[in-house]
C-alpha positions in Angstrom: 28.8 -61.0 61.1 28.2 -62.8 57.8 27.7 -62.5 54.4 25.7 -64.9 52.1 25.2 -64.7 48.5 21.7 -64.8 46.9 20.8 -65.3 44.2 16.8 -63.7 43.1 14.7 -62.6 39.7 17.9 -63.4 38.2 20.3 -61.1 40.1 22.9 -61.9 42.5 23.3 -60.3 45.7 25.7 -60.3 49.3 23.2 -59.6 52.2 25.8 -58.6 55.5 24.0 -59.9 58.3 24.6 -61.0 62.0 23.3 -64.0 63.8 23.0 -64.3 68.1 21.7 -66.5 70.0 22.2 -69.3 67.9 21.7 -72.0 70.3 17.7 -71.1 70.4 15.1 -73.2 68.6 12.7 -69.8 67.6 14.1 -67.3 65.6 12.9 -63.7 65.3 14.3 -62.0 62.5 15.1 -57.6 62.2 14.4 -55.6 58.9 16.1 -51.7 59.6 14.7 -49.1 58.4 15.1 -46.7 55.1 18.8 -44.9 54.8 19.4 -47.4 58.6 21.9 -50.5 59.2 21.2 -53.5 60.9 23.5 -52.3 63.7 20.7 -50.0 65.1 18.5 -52.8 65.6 21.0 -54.8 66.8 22.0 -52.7 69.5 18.7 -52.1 70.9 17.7 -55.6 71.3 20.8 -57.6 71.1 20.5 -57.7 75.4 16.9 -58.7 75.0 14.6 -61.9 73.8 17.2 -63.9 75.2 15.2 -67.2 74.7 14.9 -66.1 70.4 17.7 -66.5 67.8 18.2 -62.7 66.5 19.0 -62.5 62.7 19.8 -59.2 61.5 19.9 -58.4 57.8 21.5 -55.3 55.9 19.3 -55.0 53.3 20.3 -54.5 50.0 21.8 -50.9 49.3 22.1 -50.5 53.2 24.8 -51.1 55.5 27.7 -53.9 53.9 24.5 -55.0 51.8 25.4 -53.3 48.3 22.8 -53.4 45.7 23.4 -52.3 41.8 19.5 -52.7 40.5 16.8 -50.6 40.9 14.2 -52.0 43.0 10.8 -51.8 44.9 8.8 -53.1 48.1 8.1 -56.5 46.5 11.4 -57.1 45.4 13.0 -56.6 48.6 10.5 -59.0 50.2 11.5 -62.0 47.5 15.3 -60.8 48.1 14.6 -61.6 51.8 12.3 -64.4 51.2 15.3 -65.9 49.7 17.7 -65.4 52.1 15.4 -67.0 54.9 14.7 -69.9 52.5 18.8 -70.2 51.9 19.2 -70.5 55.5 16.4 -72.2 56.6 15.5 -69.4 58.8 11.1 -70.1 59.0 9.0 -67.3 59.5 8.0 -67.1 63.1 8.3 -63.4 63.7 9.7 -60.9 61.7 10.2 -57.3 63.2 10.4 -54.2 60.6 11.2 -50.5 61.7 9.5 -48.0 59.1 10.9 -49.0 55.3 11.4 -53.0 57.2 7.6 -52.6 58.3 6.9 -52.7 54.9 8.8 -55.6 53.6 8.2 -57.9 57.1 4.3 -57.2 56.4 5.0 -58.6 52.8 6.7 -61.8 53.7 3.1 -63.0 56.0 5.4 -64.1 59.2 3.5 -65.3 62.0 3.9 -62.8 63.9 4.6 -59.8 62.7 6.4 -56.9 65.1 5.9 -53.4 63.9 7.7 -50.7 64.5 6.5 -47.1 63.4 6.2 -48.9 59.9 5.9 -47.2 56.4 3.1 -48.1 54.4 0.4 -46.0 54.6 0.1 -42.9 52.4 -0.2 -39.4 53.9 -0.7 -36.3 52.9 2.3 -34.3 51.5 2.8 -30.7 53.1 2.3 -27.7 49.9 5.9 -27.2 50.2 7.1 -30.8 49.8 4.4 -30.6 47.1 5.9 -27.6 45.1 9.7 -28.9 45.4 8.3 -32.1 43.5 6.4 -29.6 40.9 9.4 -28.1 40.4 12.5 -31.3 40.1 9.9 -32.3 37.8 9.4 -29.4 35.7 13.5 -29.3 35.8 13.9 -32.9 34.8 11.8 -32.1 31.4 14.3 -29.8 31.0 17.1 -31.4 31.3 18.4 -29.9 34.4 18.4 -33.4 36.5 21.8 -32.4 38.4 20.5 -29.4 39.6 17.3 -31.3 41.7 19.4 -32.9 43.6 19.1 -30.0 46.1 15.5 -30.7 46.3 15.7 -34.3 47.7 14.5 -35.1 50.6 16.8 -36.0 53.3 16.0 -39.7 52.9 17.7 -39.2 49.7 20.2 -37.4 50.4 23.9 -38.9 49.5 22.3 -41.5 47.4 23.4 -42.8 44.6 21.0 -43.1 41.4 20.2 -46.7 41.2 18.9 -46.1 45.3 17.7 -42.7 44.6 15.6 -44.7 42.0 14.6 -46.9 44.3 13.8 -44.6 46.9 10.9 -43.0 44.6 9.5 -46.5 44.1 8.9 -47.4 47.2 8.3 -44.2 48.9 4.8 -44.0 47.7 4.0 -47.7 48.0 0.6 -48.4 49.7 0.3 -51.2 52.0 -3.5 -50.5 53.1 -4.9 -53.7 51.4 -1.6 -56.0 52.1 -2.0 -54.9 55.8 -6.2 -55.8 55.9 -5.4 -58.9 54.2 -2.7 -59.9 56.9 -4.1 -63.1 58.6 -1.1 -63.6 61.4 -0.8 -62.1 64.5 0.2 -58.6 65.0 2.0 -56.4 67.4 2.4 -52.9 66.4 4.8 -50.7 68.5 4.7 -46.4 68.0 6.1 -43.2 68.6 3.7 -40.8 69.8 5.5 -37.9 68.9 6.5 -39.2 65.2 6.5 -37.1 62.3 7.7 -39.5 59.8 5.4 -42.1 60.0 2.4 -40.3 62.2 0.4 -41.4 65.2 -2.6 -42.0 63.5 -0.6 -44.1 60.7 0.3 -46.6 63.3 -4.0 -46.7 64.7 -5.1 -47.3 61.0 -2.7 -50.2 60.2 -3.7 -51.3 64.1 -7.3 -51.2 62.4 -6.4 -52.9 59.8 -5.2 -56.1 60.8 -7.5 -58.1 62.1 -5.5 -59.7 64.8 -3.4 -56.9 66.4 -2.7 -55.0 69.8 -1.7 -51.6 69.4 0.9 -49.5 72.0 2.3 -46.3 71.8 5.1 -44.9 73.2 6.9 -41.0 73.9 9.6 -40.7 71.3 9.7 -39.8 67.6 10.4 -42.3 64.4 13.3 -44.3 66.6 11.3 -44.3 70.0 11.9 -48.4 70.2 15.6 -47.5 71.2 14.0 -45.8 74.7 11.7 -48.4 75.0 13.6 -51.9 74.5 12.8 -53.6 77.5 9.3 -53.0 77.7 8.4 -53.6 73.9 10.9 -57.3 74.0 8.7 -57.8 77.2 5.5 -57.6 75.3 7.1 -59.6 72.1 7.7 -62.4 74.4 4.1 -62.4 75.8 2.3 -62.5 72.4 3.9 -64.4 70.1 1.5 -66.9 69.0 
């Protein structure tokens, strides 16, 4: 475990990350997901891709990553953009679980390795729909401490400046950044996901041009069942 100082759009951060396998020429780098740790990636694959250098990041906010500025999607990607450059890490294959989806597809790896990513927009249920009606109507108002009950679990224990960020990037679309992905593309999913859904997964899959597509039984974190199988297939279609 490490920590390296970057600095990016004039800000200065520590990104906490973790290096294994250091001896190997190809490098595959891990993004975790929203309110997630590097650790969670880490200990699903750490035991696989033996022939890849594993670099996992804390990104910033996350884990020992701390962040003080509000940010969004794109940010994040020139934060890690940095951090690759700083280290000289290139950008063979990046892998991304849901919120890290995002920001991998941003940086245009190679290959990129998807895992129930974030990124397209679906529709809200009427009741998540009326709580944000209503934290609304009680911001106008003044009354900003008390919609703090109406946060989503995401959001929950946050504090402002990620809370902030949170709403930025939780309503980021990625449709166009995913069509206009020219790399190669394996996309991994949870068939019984319900916080990025099945069909999510098929209409990024359609998206990019050159992708292959599998799906897995499990919800959002499915991968953690399925590590063997999923590193098998990484190590047969990197390009």
């Amino acid at each position: 475990m490490a920590v390296k100082q970057i600095k990016c759009d004039d800000k200065l951060f520590a990104i906490n990350y973790e290096s294994i396998n250091n001896s190997c020429e190809n490098s595959i780098v891990f993004l975790h997901g929203w309110g997630s740790n590097k650790e969670i990636m880490r200990n699903v694959f750490k035991n696989e891709l033996k022939d890849f250098r594993h670099i996992y990041i804390d990104l910033p906010g996350f884990g020992k990553s701390s962040n003080d500025y509000i940010l969004d999607v794109k940010a994040y990607t020139r934060i890690v953009g940095e951090f690759l450059k700083v280290l000289d890490i290139n950008k063979l294959a990046i892998a991304g679980h849901s919120f890290g989806g995002k920001v991998a597809t941003l940086l245009h790896p190679d290959n990129l390795i998807l895992l129930s990513s974030a990124g397209i927009l679906e529709a809200k249920p009427l009741s998540v729909k009326s709580k944000i009606l209503l934290s609304k109507t009680m911001n106008t108002l003044g009354l900003k401490n008390i919609t703090k009950k109406f946060r989503s679990k995401d959001a929950e224990s946050m504090n402002e400046v990620m809370y902030e960020t949170f709403k930025n990037v939780v309503n980021e679309n990625l449709e166009e950044d995913f069509k206009n992905y020219r790399g190669n593309a394996l996309i991994f999913w949870g068939k019984e996901d319900t916080a990025t859904s099945l069909s999510s997964g098929e209409k990024i899959a359609s998206l990019i041009k050159n992708s292959t597509f599998k799906a897995y039984d499990g919800d959002h974190y499915f991968f953690t069942k399925n590590a063997k199988d999923i590193a098998h297939r990484i190590e047969n279609g990197i390009h």
